[in-house]
N, C-alpha and C positions, 0 to 999 in steps of 0.2 A: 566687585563685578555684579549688573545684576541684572537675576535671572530672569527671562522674558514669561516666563511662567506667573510671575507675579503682578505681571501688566493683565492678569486676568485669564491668558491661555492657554491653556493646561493640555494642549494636544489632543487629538483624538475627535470626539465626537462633541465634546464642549465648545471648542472654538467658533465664534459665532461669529468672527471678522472682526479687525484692528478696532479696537476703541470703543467697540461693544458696550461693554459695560461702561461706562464712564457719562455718555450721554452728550457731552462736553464738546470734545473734537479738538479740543486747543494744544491739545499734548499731540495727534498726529501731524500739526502744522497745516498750510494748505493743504485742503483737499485734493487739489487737483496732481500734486506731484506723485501718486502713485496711478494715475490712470492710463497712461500711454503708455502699453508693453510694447517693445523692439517687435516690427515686421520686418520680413525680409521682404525684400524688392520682389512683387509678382507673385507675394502670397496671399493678395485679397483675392486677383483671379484664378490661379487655382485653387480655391479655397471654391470658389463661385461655379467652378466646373467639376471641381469634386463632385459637390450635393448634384449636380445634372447630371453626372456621366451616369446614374441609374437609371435615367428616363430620356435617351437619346431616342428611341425610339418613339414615347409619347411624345415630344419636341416635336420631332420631324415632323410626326402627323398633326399636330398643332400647327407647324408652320403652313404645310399644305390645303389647310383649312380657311389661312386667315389669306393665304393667295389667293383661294378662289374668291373667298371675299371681296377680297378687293378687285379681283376682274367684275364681279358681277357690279360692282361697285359701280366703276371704272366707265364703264359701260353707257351710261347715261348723258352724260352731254356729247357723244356719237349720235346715237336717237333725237337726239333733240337737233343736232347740224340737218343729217336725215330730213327729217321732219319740215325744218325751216326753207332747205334748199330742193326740196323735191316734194312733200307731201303737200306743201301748202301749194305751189302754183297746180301739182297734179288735183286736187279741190276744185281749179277753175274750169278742169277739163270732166267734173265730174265723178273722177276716178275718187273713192274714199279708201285704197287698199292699202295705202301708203303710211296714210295719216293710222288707221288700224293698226299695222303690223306694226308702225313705233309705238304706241299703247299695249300692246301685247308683250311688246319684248319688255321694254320699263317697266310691266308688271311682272313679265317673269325674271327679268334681273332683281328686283326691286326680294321678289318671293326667295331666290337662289342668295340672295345677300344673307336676309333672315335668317335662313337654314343654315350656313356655313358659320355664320355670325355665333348662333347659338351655339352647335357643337362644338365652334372650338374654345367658346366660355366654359363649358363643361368639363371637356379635356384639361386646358388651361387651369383650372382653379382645381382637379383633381390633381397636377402636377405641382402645383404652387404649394398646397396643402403638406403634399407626400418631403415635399424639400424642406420645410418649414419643423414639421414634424423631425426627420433625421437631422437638423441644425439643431433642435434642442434638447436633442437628446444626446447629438456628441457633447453639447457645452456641460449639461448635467455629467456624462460620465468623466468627462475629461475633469474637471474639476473636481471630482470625490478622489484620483487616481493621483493629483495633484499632492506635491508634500505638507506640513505642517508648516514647513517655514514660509511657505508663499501664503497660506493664507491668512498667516501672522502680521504677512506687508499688504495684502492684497483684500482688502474688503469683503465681506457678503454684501453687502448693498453695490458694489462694483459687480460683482457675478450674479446678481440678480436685472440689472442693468442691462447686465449685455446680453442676458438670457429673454426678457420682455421687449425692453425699448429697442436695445437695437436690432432684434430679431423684428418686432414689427415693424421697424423700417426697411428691413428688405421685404416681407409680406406686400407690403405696397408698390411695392419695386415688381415682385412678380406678377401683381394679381392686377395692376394698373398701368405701370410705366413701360415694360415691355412690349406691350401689345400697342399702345400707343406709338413708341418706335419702331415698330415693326411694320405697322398701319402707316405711319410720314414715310417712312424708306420705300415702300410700295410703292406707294401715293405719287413718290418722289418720280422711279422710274416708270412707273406706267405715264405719268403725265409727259414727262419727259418723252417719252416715246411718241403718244397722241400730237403732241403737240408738230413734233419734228415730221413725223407721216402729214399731217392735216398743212402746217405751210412751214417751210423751213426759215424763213422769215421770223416768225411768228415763234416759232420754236427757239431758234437762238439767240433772240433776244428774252425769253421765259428763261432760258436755262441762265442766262448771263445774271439775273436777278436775283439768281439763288448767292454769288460769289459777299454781297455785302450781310447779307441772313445768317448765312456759315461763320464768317469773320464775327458777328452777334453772337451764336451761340458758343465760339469758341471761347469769347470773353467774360461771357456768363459761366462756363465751366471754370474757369481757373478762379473769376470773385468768389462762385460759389463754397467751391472747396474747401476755402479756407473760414469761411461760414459754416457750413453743416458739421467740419471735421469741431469747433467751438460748440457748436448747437449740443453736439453728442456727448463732450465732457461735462458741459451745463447740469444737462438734465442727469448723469451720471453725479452730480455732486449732490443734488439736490435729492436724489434717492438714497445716496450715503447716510446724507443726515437725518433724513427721517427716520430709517431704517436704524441708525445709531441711537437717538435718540429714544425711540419705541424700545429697542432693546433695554436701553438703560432706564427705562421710566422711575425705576425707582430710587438711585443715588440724585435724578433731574431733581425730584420732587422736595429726599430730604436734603441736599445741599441748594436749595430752592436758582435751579437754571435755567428757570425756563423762560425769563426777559433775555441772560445772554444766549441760550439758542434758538430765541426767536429774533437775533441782533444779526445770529449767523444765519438762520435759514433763511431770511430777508436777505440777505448779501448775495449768497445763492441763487436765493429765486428771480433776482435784478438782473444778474447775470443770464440766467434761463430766457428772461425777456428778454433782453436786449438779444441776444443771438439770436431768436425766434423773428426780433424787431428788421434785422438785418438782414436775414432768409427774405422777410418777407420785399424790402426794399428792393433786394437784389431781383429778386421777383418780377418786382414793378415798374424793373427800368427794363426788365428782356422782353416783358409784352407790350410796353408802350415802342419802345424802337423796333419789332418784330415786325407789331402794326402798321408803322408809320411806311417800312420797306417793301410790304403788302399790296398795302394803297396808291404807295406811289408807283407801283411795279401795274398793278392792274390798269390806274387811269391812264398811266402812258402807252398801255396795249391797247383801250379805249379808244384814245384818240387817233393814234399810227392805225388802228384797225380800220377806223371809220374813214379814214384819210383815202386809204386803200381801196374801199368798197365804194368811196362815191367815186374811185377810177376805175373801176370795173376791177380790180386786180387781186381783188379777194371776195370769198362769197360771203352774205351775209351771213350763213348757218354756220359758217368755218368758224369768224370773230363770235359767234356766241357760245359755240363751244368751245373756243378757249380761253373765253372770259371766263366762263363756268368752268375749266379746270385749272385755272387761275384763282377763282377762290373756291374751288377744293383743294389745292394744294396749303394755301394758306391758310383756309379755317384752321387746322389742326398744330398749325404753328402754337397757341397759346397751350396746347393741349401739350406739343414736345417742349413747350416749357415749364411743365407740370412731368413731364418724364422727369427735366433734367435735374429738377426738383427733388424728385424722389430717387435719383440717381446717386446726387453728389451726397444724399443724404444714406442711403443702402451703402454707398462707398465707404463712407465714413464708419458707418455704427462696421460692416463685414473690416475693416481693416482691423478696427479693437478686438472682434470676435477673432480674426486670423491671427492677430498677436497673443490672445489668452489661449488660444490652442496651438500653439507654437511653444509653450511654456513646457518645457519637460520635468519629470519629478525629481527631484530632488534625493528620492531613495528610486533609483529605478529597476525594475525587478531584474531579475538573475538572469542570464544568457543561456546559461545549464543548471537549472537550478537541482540542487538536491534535497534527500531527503535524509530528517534525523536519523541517525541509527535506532535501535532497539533497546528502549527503557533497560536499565540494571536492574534485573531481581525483581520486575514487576512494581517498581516504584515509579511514581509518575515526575518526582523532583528530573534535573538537569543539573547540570554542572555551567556553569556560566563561568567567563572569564573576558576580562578585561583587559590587551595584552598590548602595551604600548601604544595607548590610545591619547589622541590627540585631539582637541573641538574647541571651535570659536563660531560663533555667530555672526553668520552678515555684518549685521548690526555693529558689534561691537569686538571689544579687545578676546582674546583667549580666555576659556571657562576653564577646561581641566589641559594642563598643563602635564605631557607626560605619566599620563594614570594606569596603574596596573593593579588589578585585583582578581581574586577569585574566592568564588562563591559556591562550594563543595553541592552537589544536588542531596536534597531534603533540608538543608539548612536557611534559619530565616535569619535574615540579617535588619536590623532597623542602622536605618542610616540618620544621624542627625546632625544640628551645625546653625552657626548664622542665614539670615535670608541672603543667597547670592553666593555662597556658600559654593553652589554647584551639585547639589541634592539632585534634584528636579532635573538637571542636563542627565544627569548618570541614568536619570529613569528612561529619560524619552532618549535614548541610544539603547538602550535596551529594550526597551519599545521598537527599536526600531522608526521612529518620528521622524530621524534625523542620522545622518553616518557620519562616523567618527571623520576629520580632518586628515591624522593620521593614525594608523593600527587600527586592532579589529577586536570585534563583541564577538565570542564564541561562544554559541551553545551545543554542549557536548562534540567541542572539537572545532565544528562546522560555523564556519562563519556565515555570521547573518545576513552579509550581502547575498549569500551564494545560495538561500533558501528564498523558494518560492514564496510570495505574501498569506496565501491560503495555510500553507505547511506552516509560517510563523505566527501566524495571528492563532492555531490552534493550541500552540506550544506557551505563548506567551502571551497574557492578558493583563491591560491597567484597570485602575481603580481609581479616578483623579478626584479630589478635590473639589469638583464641584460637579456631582452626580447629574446625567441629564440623561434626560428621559423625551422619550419622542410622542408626539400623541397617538394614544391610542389605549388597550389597558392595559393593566399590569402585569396582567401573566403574557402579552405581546413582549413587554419591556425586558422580564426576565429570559425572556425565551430568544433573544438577539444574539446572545453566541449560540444558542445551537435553536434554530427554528424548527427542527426535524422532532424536539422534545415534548411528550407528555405533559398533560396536566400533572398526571401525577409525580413525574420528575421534577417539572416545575415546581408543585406544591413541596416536596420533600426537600430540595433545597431552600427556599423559602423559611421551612421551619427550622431547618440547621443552621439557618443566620441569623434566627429570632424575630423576623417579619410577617410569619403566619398571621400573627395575633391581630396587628393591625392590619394586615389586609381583608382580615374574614369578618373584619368591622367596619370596611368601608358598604358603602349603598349598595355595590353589584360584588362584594368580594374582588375576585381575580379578575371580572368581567368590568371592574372601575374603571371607566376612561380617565386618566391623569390629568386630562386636556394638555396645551402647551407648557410643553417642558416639566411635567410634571407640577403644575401649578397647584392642582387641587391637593397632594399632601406638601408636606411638612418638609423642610430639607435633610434631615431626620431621618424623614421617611424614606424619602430619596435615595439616600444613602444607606439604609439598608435592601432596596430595591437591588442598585447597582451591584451590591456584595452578593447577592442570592445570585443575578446576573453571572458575576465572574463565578460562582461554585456551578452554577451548572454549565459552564461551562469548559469545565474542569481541566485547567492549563497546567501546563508542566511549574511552570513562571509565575507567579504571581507578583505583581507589582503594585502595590499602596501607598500613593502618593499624595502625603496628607490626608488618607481617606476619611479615618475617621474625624477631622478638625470640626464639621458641621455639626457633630451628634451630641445630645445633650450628656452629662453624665452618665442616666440609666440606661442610656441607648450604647455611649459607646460599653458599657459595661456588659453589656447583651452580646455585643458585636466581642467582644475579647472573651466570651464564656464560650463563644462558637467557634474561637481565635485557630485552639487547638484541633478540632476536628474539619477544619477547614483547612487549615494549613498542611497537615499530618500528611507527612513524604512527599510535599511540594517545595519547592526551592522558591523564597521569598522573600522581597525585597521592601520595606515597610519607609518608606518617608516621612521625617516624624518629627513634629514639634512639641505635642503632648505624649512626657516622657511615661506617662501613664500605659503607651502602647508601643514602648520599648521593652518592658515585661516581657512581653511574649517571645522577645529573640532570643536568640541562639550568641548572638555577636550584635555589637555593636563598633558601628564606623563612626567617630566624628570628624568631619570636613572641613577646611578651611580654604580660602582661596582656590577651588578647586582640588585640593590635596588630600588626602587619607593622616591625622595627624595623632588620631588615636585608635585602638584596633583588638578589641578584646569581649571577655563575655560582660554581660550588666554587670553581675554583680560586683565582679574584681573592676572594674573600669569606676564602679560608683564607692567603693572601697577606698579609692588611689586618693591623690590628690592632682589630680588633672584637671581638663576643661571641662570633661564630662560629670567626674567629680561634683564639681563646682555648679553646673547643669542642676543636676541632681538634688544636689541639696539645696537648689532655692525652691526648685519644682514642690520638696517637702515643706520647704517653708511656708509657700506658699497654702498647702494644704490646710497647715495649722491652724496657719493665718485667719 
């Protein structure tokens, strides 16, 4: 069986998303088959009225805003009928109060436009903003709350995805496309009204011209959909790979991949085009036939108009104003196809987003949760047990098969064994990463499920395998289990892991910034970072999962001279291929196919003639060697 630990993710804060490390992509298959999480029916729009129900009131008066708008709007080819049918013949009589007072009002419509216009861009884009902001901040917390195992299947380059691109596509959505729809629907019934008031003729045959425009934009919603919802997977692959690739820069470089993932990210990025290609096609057919409906909608009101008015049966100033709100109505047509644009595309990206926070955790916290009892005798160790516990992986077949153990508090146990073994599972169930299948991880009694995540993460802390460090410096790095700590706590554990040294001989000391992931030291170094880390923050549990494998001889020889006063009345569980830091135990487990197969102290187990025996004495051999 084998362990997913060894595909590079070691739980915890290391996981940097599927395939990370590798650079490659060929081992996750298509890309695209993890992108589509399950929505439920009518979770993109409540999802869309969640982020609004906090600014129902700023809405409202936003909408209020963009009505007066549009009356003052509105307004103008009235003024101009006015003007044509009364001010010009009042002209021959002398009178100029007519022609005035439609220049006055078109100036102060024109001014009231302005003003309403602005304020409710203001409101509007403080609301756009405030929604924008709480969207990405649930995806960031939703996703850290999120299990081990989802983000084992589930990308960072996918949750980075839906966190920029597709959150900028609804941005667009709010700060553009809304108000555009909102502005045509107005548009819609104010004309509609002018027109039926001014000649009812004239009017129903305007409204009748809307029915082939409608049957257009409904056609273009369903092509589109299945365009933008492609559009959004596109560009989600193509952030994958880069994002995979960038991580991995270094295995790219020496197993030289970087013809075959420029063979993939070219596949990708075609893909990217052509759906961009197709958006836009789609596009090009809803404003050319938008147009064409427009056109023919207005010259046939032209000529039925004109028809009319050489019969005395309509006034001239009538037909000019609703020629002129005849293409007001229709300018904005190309504009609600630039909505519907940013619609099908906001749809698209808020669906993926309403599916990855639909995703519940995997360990989900406690209902009632409790609290440990009271240390024995002032000792900080636990008693851990393992009590008919059962785990399989998504993924794959059964890991532990039936496993019971227990792990007396103050005692350090190294556990070792083949890769796949089932080491690594036993850590992260104790970790808590992942809950047993069947039975339960007890500490001091109390099951793990049943303690709050704050109360267990103080109790129990790892130590993985491949130490990561966040930027910033190092005494930031040390100081992440407990941020509440002193320099000088800091600095004292630090020296009780044997890391002082070099850190008091970097450029700023404690004040080094590591840069990314601890890049500027050593993995070494790293590694004894992370160890000073777990001492101050001084858990009941301690869990070492292959920790020391990174460290050079002298280093781990450091790390095992501080073994004892680190460990001293902690209950700890050591992962362990170098059997150089099975010393330290108390007992040693060795695992087979998930099972407990050997179960004794070092000495007597390297004594015997078993498997660890056997272990052991090549581990010597070796040394001689």
């Amino acid at each position: 069986m084998t362990d997913p630990k060894k595909s590079g993710n070691t739980g915890g804060a290391a996981t940097t998303g599927g395939g990370a490390g590798t650079g490659g992509g060929a081992a996750t298959g298509d890309p695209f088959d993890q992108d589509d999480l399950p929505t439920a029916p009518g979770a993109t729009g409540a999802l869309l009225r969640s982020l609004l129900s906090a600014h129902r009131a700023r809405v409202a008066v936003a909408a209020l805003l963009l009505l007066l708008q549009q009356g003052a709007l509105q307004a103008g080819p009235l003024l101009v009928a006015y003007a044509i049918d009364r001010g010009v013949p009042a002209l021959g009589d002398g009178d100029y109060g007519p022609v005035v007072a439609v220049a006055l009002g078109y100036l102060l419509c024109a001014l009231a436009g302005g003003f309403f216009q602005y304020a409710f861009l203001r409101r509007a884009a403080r609301v756009n903003q405030d929604v924008l902001l709480d969207l990405r901040g649930r995806i960031f917390r939703h996703a850290q709350v999120l299990s081990v195992d989802f983000h084992e299947r589930y990308t960072s380059g996918r949750l980075i995805s839906r966190s920029t691109t597709d959150v900028e596509s609804l941005r667009e959505l709010l700060s553009e496309g809304l108000q555009e729809l909102i502005a045509v629907v107005l548009a819609f019934v104010y004309i509609s009204a002018m027109l039926l008031w001014l000649d009812l003729g004239i009017g129903a045959v305007a409204v009748a011209s809307f029915v082939p425009l409608y049957l257009l934009v409904r056609l273009y919603q369903r092509r589109s959909a299945v365009v933008f919802a492609d559009r959004s997977t596109a560009i989600a692959g193509v952030i994958v790979k880069f994002a995979e690739t960038m991580n991995g820069i270094r295995p790219v470089r020496a197993f030289r991949r970087e013809r075959a993932n420029e063979t993939e990210f070219a596949g990708l990025n075609h893909r990217h085009e052509r759906s961009n290609g197709d958006a836009l096609l789609e596009m090009a057919r809803y404003v050319v036939g938008s147009r064409l409906v427009a056109n023919t909608a207005v010259a046939g009101m032209c000529l039925w108009g004109a028809y009319r008015v050489a019969g005395g049966t309509l006034e001239l100033g009538v037909l000019a104003a609703a020629v002129l709100y005849m293409r007001r109505l229709y300018d904005p047509i190309d504009r609600l196809g630039m909505f519907l644009n940013s619609y099908q595309s906001a749809a698209a990206s808020l669906g993926k987003i309403a599916g990855l926070l639909a995703q519940e955790p995997g360990v989900p916290e406690a209902a009632a949760p409790k609290e440990l009892p009271a240390s024995r005798g002032g000792r900080p160790g636990r008693e851990v047990v393992f009590d008919r516990v059962r785990f399989a992986y998504r993924t794959g077949g059964e890991v532990l098969p039936r496993f019971d153990l227990t792990i007396p508090a103050g005692q350090t146990v190294a556990v070792v064994g083949a890769t796949g073994a089932g080491k690594s599972t036993l850590a992260k169930l104790l970790a808590r990463f992942y809950d047993p299948t069947e039975g339960r991880v007890l500490l001091d009694g109390v099951d793990l499920r049943e303690l709050a995540t704050p109360e267990l993460r103080r109790g129990v802390v790892m130590v993985t395998q491949e130490a990561f460090l966040f930027s910033g410096t190092v005494a930031e790095n040390i100081a992440i289990g407990r941020p509440d700590a002193s320099r000088e706590e800091i600095e004292r554990a630090a020296k009780a892991i044997g890391a002082h040294d070099f850190i008091a001989g970097l450029p700023d000391g404690y004040d080094t910034d590591v840069r990314k992931r601890g890049g500027r030291i050593s993995a070494g170094q790293r590694q004894l970072v992370a160890f000073a880390r777990a001492l101050l923050a001084d858990p009941a549990v301690l869990i070492l999962d292959e920790a020391t494998s990174s460290l050079d001889v002298p280093g781990e020889r450091a790390v095992q001279r501080a073994m004892d006063t680190v460990l001293a009345g902690r209950t700890a569980v050591v992962i362990a291929h170098r059997l150089s830091t099975v010393e330290i135990a108390d007992r040693v487990l060795v695992m087979e196919a998930g099972r407990i197969v050997e179960d004794g102290a070092p000495g007597e187990l390297s004594g015997g003639e078993g498997r660890f025996a056997g272990l052991h004495r090549a581990w010597r051999d070796s040394l001689v060697g």
